[in-house]
C-alpha positions as CSV (number, residue, x, y, z in Angstrom):
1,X,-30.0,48.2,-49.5
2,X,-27.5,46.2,-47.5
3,X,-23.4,46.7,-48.1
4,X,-23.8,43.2,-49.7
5,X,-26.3,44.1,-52.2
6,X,-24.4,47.3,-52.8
7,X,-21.7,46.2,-53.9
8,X,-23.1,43.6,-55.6
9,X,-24.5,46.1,-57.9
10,X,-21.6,47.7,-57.8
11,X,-19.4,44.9,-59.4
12,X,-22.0,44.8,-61.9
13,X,-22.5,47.5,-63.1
14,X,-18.6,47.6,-63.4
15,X,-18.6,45.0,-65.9
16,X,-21.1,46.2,-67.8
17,X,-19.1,49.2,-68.4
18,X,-16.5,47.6,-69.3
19,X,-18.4,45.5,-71.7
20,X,-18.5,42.2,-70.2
21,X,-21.4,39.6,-69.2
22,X,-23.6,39.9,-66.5
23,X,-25.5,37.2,-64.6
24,X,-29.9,38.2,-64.2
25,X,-31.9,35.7,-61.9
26,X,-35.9,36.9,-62.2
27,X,-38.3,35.5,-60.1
28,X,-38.7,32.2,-58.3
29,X,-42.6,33.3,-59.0
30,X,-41.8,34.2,-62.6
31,X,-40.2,32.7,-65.2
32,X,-37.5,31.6,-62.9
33,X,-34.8,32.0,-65.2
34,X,-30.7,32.9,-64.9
35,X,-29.9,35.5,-68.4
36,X,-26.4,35.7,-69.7
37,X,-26.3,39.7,-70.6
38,X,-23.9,41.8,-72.3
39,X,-24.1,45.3,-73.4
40,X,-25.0,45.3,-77.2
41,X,-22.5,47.5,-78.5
42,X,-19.7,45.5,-76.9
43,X,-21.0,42.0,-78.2
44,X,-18.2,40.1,-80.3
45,X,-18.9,36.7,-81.7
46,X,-17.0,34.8,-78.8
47,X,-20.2,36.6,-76.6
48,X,-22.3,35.0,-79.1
49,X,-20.9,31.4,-78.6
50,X,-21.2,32.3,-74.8
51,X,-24.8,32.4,-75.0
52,X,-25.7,29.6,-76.9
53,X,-23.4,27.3,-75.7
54,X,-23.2,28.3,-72.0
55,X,-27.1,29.8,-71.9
56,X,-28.5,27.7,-74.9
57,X,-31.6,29.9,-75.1
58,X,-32.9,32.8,-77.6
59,X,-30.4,35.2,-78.3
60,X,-32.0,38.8,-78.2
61,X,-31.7,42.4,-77.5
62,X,-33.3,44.3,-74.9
63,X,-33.9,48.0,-75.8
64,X,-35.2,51.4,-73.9
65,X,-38.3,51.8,-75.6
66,X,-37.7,55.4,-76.6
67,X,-35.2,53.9,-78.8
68,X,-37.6,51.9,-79.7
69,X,-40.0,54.6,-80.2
70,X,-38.0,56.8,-82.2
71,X,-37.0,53.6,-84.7
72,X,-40.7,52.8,-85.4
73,X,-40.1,49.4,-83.7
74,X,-43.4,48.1,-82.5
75,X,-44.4,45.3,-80.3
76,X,-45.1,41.9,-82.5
77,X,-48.0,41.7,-81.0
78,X,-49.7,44.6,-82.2
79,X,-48.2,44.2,-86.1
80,X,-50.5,40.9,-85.9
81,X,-53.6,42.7,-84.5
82,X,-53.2,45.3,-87.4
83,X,-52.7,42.9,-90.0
84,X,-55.7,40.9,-88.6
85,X,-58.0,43.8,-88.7
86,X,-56.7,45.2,-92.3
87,X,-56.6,42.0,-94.5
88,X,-60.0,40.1,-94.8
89,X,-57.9,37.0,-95.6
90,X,-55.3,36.7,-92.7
91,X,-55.1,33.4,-92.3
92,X,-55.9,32.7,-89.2
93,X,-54.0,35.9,-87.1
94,X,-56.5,37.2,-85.3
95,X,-56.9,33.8,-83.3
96,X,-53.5,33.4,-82.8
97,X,-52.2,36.9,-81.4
98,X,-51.2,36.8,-77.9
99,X,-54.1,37.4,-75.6
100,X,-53.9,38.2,-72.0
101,X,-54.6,35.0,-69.9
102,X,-52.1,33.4,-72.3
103,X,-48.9,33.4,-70.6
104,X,-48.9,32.8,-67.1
105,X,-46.2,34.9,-65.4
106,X,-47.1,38.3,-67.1
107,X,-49.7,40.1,-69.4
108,X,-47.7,40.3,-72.5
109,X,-44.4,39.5,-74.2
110,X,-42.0,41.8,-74.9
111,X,-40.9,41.0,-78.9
112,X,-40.7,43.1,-81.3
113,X,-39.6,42.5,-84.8
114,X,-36.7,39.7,-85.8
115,X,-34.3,41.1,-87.6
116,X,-30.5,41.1,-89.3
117,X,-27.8,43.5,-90.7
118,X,-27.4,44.2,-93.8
119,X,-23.7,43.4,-93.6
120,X,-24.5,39.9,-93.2
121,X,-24.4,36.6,-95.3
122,X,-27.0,34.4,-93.6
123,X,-27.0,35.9,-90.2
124,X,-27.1,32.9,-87.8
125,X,-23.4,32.3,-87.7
126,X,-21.4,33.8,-84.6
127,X,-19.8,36.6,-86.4
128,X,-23.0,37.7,-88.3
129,X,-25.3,37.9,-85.1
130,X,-22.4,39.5,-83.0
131,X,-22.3,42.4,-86.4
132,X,-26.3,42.6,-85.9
133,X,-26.3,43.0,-81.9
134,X,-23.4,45.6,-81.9
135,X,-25.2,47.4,-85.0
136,X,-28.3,47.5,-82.7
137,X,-26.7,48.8,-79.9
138,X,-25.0,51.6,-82.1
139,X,-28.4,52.6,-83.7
140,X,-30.2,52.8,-79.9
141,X,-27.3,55.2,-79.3
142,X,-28.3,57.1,-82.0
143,X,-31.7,56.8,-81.1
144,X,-31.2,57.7,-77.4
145,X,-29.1,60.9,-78.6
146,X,-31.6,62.5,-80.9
147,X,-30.2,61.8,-83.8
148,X,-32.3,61.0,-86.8
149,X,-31.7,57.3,-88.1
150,X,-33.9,55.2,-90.6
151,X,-33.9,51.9,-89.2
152,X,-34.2,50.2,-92.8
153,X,-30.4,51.3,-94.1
154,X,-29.2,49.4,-91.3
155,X,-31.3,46.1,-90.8
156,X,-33.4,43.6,-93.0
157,X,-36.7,41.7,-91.5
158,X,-37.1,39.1,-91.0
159,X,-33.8,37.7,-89.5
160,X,-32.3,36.2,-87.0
161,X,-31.9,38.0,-83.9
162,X,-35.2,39.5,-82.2
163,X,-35.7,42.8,-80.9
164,X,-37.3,43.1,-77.5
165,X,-38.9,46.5,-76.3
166,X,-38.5,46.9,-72.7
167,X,-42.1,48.5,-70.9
168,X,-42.9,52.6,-71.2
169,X,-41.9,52.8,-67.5
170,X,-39.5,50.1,-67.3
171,X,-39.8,48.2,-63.6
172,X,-42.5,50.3,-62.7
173,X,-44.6,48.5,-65.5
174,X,-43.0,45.5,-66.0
175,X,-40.2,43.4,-64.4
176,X,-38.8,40.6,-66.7
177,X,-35.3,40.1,-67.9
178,X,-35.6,42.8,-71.0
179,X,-36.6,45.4,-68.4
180,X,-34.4,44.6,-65.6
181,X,-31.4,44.0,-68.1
182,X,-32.3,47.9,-69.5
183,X,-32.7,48.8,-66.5
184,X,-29.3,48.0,-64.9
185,X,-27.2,49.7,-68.6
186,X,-29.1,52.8,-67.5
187,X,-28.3,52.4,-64.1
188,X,-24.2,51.5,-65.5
189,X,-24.8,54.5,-67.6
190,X,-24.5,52.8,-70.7
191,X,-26.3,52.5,-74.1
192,X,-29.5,51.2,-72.8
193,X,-29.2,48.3,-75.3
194,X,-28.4,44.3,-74.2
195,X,-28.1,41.0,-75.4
196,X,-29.8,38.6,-73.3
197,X,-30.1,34.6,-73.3
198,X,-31.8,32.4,-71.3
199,X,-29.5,30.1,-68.9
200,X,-30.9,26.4,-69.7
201,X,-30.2,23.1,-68.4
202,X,-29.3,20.0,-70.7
203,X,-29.8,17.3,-67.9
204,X,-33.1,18.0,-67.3
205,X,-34.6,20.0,-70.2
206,X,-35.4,22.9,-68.4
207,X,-34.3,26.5,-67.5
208,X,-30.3,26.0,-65.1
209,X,-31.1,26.0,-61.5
210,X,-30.1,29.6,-59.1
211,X,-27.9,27.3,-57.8
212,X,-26.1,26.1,-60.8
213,X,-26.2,30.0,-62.6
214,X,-24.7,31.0,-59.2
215,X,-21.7,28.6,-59.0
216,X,-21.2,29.4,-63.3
217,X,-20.7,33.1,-62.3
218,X,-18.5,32.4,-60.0
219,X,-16.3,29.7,-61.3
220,X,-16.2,32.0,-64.5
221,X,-16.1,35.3,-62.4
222,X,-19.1,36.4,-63.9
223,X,-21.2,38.7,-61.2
224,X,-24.8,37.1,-60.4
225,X,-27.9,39.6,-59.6
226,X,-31.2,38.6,-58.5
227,X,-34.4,40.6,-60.1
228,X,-35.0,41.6,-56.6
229,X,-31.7,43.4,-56.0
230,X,-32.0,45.4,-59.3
231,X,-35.5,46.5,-58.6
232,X,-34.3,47.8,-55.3
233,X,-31.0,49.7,-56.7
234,X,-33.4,51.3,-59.6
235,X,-35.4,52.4,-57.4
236,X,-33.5,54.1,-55.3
């Protein structure tokens, strides 16, 4: 990697430690989109009105899949094949669960289950969402430690923030923004759980420009990596 990208990295993975946002550019051949990303156990609800005022997309959270793994958190995709093939009335399931073919960047989505803490009201204002996203992060701690945690005391489903499990092998498997985003906490040495929003644009309706995510970062001194750069550090 060049100085530049270095230290790039670098400053990143600095503020991640420190708990604050992160800029994630993908792909111009992928989805082509700019993630706001903050470590989950850091997440207060000022990060929260961040996202969906300054990103204005979903609000989720990334996790290692051993975490998810050891919570018993599945991928949606596969709760809907099992229901299709267990119920003879499912109302349609079977014809609607993601196929491959069906989205055209990758071969499958990375959502898991939708859900909200227990120590919420509703669960969609700022302050509950920031209690649900820190609560994840703590559990994937857990999780990551060994420790044994039953995902039910903590969380209802459904609810309002989605889980997303990150790939088995991470960038070698899959390189969207909930790998890439797990992949730079492990790399920051952090709890390998982030919330992630999409960066969109109100003018035109679709996801904000490179160019436009690049001057936010800076004008807000928030450090911008590209998909590329991260895939490079990792794997190294």
């Amino acid at each position: 990697m060049s100085y530049y990208t270095t230290r790039r990295i670098e400053d990143a993975k600095d503020a991640l430690r420190m708990g604050k946002p992160i800029l994630i550019y993908d792909f111009d051949d992928r989805e082509g989109e700019t993630d706001i990303v903050v470590p989950a156990r850091h997440v207060t609800p000022a990060d929260v009105f961040r996202m969906r005022h300054d990103g204005g997309g979903l609000i989720c959270v990334a996790i290692h899949p051993e975490a998810a793994d050891r919570l018993g958190l599945p991928f949606m995709a596969d709760i809907l094949r099992v229901f299709s093939s267990c119920s003879d009335n499912n109302g349609g399931f079977d014809e609607i669960t993601e196929r491959i073919g069906d989205i055209p960047y990758d071969r499958k989505s990375s959502f898991s289950i939708w859900v909200n803490h227990r120590g919420t009201f509703t669960g969609i204002t700022d302050n509950d969402r920031a209690l649900t996203i820190r609560k994840l992060g703590e559990i994937v701690e857990e999780a990551m430690n060994g420790n044994k945690v039953r995902f039910g005391d903590e969380f209802r489903s459904p609810g309002h923030v989605a889980v997303l499990r990150a790939a088995k092998d991470l960038l070698f498997e899959r390189v969207g923004q909930t790998e890439l985003s797990v992949a730079m906490a492990m790399m920051a040495g952090i709890t390998p759980a982030m919330a992630i929003c999409e960066m969109l644009d109100h003018r035109t309706g679709k996801a904000l420009s490179k160019e436009d995510a690049i001057e936010y970062g800076r004008m807000n001194k928030i450090p911008f990596l590209e998909g590329s750069e991260i895939i490079d550090a990792f794997m190294e």
